[in-house]
C-alpha positions in Angstrom: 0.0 0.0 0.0 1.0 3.5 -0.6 2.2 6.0 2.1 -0.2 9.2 2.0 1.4 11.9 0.5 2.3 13.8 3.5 4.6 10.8 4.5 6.8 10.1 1.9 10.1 11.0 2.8 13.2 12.0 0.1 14.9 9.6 -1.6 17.6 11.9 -4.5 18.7 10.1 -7.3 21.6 10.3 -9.6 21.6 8.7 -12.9 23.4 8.9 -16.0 26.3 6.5 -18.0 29.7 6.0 -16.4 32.4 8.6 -15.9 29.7 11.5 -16.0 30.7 12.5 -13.1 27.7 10.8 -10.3 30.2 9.9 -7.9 31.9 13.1 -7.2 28.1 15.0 -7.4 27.0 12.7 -5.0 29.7 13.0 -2.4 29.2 16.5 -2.9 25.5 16.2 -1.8 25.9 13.4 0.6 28.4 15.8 2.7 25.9 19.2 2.6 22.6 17.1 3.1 24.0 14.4 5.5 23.2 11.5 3.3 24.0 8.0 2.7 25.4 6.9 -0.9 23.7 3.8 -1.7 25.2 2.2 -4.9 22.8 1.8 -7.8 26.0 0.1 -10.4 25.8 -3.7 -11.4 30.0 -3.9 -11.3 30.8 -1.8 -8.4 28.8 -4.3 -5.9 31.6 -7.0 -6.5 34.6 -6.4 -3.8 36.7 -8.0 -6.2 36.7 -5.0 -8.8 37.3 -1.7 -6.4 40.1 -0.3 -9.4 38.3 -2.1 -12.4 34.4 -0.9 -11.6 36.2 2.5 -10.6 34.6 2.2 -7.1 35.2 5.4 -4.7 38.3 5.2 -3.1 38.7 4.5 0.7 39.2 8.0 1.5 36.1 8.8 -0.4 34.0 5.9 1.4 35.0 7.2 4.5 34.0 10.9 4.4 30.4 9.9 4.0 28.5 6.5 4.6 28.2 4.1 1.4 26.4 1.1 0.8 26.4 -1.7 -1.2 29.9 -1.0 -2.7 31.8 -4.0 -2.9 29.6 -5.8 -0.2 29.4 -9.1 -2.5 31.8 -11.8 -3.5 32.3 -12.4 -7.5 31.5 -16.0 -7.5 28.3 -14.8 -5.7 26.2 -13.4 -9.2 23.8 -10.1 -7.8 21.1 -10.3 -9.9 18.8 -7.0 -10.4 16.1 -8.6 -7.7 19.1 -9.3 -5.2 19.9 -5.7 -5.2 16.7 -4.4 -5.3 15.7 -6.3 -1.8 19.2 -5.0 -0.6 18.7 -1.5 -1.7 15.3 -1.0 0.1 16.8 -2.2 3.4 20.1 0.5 2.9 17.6 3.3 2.3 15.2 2.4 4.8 17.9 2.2 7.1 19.3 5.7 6.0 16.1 7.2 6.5 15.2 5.5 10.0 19.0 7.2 11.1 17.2 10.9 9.6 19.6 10.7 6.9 18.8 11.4 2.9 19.8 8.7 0.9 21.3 9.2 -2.2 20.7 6.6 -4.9 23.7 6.6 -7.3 24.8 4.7 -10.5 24.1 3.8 -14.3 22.5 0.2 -14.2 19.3 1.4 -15.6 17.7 -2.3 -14.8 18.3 -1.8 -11.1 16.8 1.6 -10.7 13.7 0.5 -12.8 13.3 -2.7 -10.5 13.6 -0.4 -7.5 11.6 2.1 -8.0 8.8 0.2 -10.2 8.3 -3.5 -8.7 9.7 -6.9 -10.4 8.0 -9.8 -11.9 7.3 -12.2 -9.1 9.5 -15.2 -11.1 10.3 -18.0 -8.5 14.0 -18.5 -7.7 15.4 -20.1 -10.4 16.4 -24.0 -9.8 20.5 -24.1 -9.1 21.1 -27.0 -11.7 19.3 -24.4 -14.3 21.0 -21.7 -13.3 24.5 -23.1 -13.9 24.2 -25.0 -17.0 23.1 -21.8 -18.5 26.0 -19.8 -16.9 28.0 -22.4 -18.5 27.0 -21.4 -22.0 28.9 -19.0 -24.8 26.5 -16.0 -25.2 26.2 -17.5 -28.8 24.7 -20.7 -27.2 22.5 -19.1 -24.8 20.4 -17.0 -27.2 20.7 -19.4 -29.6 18.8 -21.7 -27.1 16.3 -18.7 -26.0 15.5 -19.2 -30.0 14.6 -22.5 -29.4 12.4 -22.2 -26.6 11.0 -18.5 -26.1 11.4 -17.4 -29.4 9.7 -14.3 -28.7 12.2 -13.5 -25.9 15.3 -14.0 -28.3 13.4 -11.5 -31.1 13.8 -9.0 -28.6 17.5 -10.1 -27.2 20.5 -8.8 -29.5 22.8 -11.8 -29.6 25.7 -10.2 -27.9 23.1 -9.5 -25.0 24.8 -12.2 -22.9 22.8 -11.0 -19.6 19.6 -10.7 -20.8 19.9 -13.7 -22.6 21.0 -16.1 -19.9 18.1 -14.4 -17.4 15.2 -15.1 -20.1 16.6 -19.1 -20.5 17.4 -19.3 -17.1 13.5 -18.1 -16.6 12.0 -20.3 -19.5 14.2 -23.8 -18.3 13.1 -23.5 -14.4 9.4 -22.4 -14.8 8.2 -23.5 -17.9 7.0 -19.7 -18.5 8.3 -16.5 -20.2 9.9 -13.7 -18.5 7.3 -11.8 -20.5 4.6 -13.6 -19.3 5.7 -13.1 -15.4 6.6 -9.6 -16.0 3.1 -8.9 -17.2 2.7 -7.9 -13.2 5.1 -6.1 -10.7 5.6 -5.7 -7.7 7.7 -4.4 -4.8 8.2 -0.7 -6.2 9.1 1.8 -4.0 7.7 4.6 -6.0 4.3 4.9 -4.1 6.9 4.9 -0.8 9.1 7.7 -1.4 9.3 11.0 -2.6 11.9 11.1 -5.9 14.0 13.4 -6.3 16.4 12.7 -9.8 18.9 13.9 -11.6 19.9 12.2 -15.2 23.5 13.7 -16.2 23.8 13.4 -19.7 26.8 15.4 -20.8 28.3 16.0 -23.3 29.4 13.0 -25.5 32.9 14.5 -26.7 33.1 15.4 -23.1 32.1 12.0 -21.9 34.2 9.9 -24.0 37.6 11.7 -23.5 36.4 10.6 -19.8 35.8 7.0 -21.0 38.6 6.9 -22.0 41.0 8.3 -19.2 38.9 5.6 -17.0 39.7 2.4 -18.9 43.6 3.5 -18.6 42.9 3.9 -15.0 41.5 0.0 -14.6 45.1 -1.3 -16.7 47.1 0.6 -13.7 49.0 -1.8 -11.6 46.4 -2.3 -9.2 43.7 -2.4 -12.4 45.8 -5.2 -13.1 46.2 -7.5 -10.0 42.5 -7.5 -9.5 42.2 -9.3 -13.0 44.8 -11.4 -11.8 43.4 -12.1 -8.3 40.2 -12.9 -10.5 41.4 -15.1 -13.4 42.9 -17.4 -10.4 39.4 -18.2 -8.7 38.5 -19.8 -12.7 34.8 -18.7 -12.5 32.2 -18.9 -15.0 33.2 -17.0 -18.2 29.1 -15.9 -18.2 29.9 -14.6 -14.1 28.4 -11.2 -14.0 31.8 -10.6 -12.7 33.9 -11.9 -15.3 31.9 -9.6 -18.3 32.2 -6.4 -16.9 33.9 -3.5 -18.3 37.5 -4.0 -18.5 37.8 -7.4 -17.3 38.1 -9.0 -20.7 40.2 -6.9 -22.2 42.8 -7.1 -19.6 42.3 -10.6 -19.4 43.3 -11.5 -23.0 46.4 -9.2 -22.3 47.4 -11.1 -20.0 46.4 -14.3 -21.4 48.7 -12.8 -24.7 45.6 -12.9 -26.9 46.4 -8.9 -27.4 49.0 -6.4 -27.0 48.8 -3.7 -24.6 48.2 -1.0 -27.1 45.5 -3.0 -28.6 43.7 -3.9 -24.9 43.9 -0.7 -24.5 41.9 0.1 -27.4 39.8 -2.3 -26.9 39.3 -1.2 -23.7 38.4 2.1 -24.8 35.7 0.7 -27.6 34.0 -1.0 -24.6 34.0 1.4 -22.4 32.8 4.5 -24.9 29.8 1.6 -26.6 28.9 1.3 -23.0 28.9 4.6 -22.0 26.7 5.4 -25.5 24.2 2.7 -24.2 23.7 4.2 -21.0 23.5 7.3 -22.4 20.5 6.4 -24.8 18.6 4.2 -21.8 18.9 7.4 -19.5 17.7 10.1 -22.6 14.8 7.7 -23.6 13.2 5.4 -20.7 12.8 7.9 -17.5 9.9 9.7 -17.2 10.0 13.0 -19.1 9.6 15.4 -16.1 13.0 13.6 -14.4 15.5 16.4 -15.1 18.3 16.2 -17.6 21.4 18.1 -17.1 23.8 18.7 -20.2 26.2 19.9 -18.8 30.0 19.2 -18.3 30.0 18.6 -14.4 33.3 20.0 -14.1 34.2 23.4 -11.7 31.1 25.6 -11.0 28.6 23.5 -12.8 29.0 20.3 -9.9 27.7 23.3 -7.6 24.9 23.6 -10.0 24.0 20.2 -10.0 24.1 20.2 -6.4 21.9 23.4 -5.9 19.2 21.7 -8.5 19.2 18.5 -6.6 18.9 20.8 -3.1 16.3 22.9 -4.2 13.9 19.3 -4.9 14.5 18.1 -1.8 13.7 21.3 -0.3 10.5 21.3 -2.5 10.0 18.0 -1.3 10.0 18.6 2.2 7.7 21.2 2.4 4.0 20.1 3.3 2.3 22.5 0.5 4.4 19.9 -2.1 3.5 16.6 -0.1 -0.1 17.7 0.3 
């Protein structure tokens, strides 16, 4: 049931693709508001990737409170439903303390599961779960063909997460994703009062960005996390094991590439992900969820800050909750 209007407390939000600058514009906030940063990105929840998921640092973490940074293990997959039922309890908690939290991140799934409800689909049987983990992405849609042929029309091949989810789904209960997701529930929407912020600079801006990032992960550190990883030999489908920079570095180190060409492929990724984000955050939120164009750099991080201030100051008052 929905809180009445009048008791909906705060809940900010910002969004946008990688290395838009969210991280820095939250802390920002999170100091001036007394908040609590709770993570809203599908890489940086794995404590194995702190350099590689470009996680704030531990002087960072420690000027404010964060959550759900690096609080699971790699060979422990956090599916958007795990994180949704984790996310609730980090907020809640924040605003039993009297603090604002402060969603933050790019996973677009997440924040739609969050804030909108997910398809009640039952856990999915273990045996299921890793024989499809076990599968090439090629394999995995090519099997979603098979079986929900409807589901793989509207899967791109290369898709490997959304393909594995929709066979996982299909092989363990003998129905669709579609057909579950036909009904949702769980949002937190009719709990909270939203306050967003989509950062959607821009893209020359964004991808000189991208790119100074994905040098960052193939530092020194960057590079002993892969190595650290590669040793535990999980599944090449791991959530894990696919994000951002983890292959490339991988096949460097592997002598499948050069450096110069890691690095470039490196940079591909991390700019096609980046555009991806970019497009999901332009098109799918609601039309009234502020954009900011924006290079959040000098005097326009105040900006973004003041913006974000003056909703939850709107949102506090009882004429706007009325």
């Amino acid at each position: 049931m929905n809180k009445p209007a009048s008791e909906k407390p705060p809940l900010a939000l910002i969004a946008g693709p990688t290395a838009s600058g969210k991280s820095a514009l939250a802390l920002r906030l999170a100091e001036a508001a007394d908040g609590v940063i709770v993570n809203a990105d599908s890489a940086q929840v794995y404590r194995d990737l702190r350099i590689v998921s470009a996680r704030p640092s531990p002087d960072e973490e420690a000027r404010v409170p964060h959550r759900l940074y690096g609080y699971r293990d790699g060979a422990d997959p956090c599916s958007a439903a795990d994180w949704a039922t984790d996310a609730r309890a980090a907020i809640a908690e924040a605003q039993a303390a009297g603090r604002l939290p402060i969603l933050v991140g790019g996973t677009g799934l997440y924040l739609r599961i969050l804030i909108e409800g997910i398809a009640p689909v039952p856990p999915i049987d273990p045996g299921v779960r890793t024989a499809v983990r076990a599968m090439t992405a090629a394999e995995a849609h090519k099997a979603l063909a098979r079986e929900d042929p409807d589901g793989a029309a509207r899967i791109r091949p290369s898709d490997t997460t959304r393909a594995a989810r929709a066979l996982e789904v299909v092989r363990s209960t003998g129905r669709s994703l579609r057909d579950w997701q036909q009904h949702k529930e769980g949002g937190i929407s009719g709990d909270v009062t939203l306050v967003p912020l989509i950062l959607l600079p821009p893209r020359d801006w964004l991808q000189a960005r991208c790119d100074v990032r994905f040098e960052n992960m193939f530092s020194q550190q960057g590079i002993m996390e892969i190595i650290s990883l590669l040793e535990r030999s999980l599944p090449a489908l791991a959530p894990v094991m696919r994000a951002i920079g983890v292959p490339e570095i991988a096949a460097w180190l592997h002598g499948e590439l050069d450096r110069e060409e890691a690095l470039r492929a490196g940079r591909t990724s991390t700019r096609q992900y980046a555009k991806r984000q970019y497009t999901w955050f332009n098109r799918q939120p609601p039309a009234d969820w502020p954009r900011l164009r924006d290079a959040l750099e000098g005097e326009a991080v105040d900006r973004a800050r003041a913006k974000l201030t003056e909703g939850l100051a709107r949102a506090r008052r009882p004429e706007a909750t009325a």
